[in-house]
C-alpha positions in Angstrom: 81.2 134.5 113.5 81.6 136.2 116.8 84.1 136.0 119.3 82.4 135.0 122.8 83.6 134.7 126.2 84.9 131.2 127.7 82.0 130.1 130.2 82.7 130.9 133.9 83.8 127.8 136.1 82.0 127.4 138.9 84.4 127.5 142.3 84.4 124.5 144.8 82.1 125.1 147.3 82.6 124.1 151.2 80.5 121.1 150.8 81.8 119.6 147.3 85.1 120.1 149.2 83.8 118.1 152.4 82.5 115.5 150.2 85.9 114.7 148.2 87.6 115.0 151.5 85.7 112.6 152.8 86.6 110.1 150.0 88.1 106.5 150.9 90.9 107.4 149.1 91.6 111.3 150.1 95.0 112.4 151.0 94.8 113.2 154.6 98.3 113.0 155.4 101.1 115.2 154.7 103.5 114.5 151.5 106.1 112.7 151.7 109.2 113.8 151.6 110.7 113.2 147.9 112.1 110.2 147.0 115.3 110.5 144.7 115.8 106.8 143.9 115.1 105.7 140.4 114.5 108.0 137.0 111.4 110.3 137.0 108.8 109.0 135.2 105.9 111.6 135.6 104.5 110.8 139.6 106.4 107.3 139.7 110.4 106.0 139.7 111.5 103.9 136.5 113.6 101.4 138.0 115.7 98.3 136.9 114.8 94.7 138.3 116.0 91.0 137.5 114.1 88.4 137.7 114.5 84.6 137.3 113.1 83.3 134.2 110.0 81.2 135.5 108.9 83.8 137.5 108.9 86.6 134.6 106.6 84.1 132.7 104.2 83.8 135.1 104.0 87.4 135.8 103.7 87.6 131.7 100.5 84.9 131.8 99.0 87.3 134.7 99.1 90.1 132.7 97.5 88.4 129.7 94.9 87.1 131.5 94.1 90.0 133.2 94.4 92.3 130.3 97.0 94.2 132.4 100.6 95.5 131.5 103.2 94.0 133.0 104.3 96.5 135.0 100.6 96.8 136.5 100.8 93.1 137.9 104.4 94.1 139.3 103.3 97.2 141.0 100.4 95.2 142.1 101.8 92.3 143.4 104.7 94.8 145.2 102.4 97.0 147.0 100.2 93.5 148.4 103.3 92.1 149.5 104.3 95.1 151.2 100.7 96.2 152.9 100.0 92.1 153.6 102.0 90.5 156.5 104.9 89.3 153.9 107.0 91.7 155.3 105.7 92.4 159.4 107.9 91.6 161.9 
């Protein structure tokens, strides 16, 4: 058995870098500033949140149906609220 060389990457060129840029969902605005609310849970905030009874079981049917975790529906349901017209003024 011989001991060979990893394979060379190949580097990004200008246009696969155009391309990913020009992706729906590319960052194109700066970072935000960090945000030092909540415990770090890898790139999110772990947080603590009551909620009435009723409503936790119908987030819990959601998430069944959907084959989603809870905390997907929540996040969900939080970030449509929040880009909707819930919340304009």
């Amino acid at each position: 058995m011989s001991i060979q060389r990893k394979p060379k990457t190949a580097t990004a060129t200008a246009a696969q870098d155009a391309f990913i840029q020009g992706a729906p969902d590319a960052s194109k605005a700066e970072p935000a500033a960090a945000y030092e609310k909540g415990i770090p849970k890898g790139h999110k905030r772990q947080i603590t949140l009551t909620i009435a009874p009723e409503l936790l079981r119908k987030v819990d049917e959601v998430a069944k149906r959907t084959g989603q975790a809870r905390a997907a529906v929540i996040n969900m349901a939080i970030f449509r609220a929040l880009e909707g017209d819930i919340f304009q003024s």
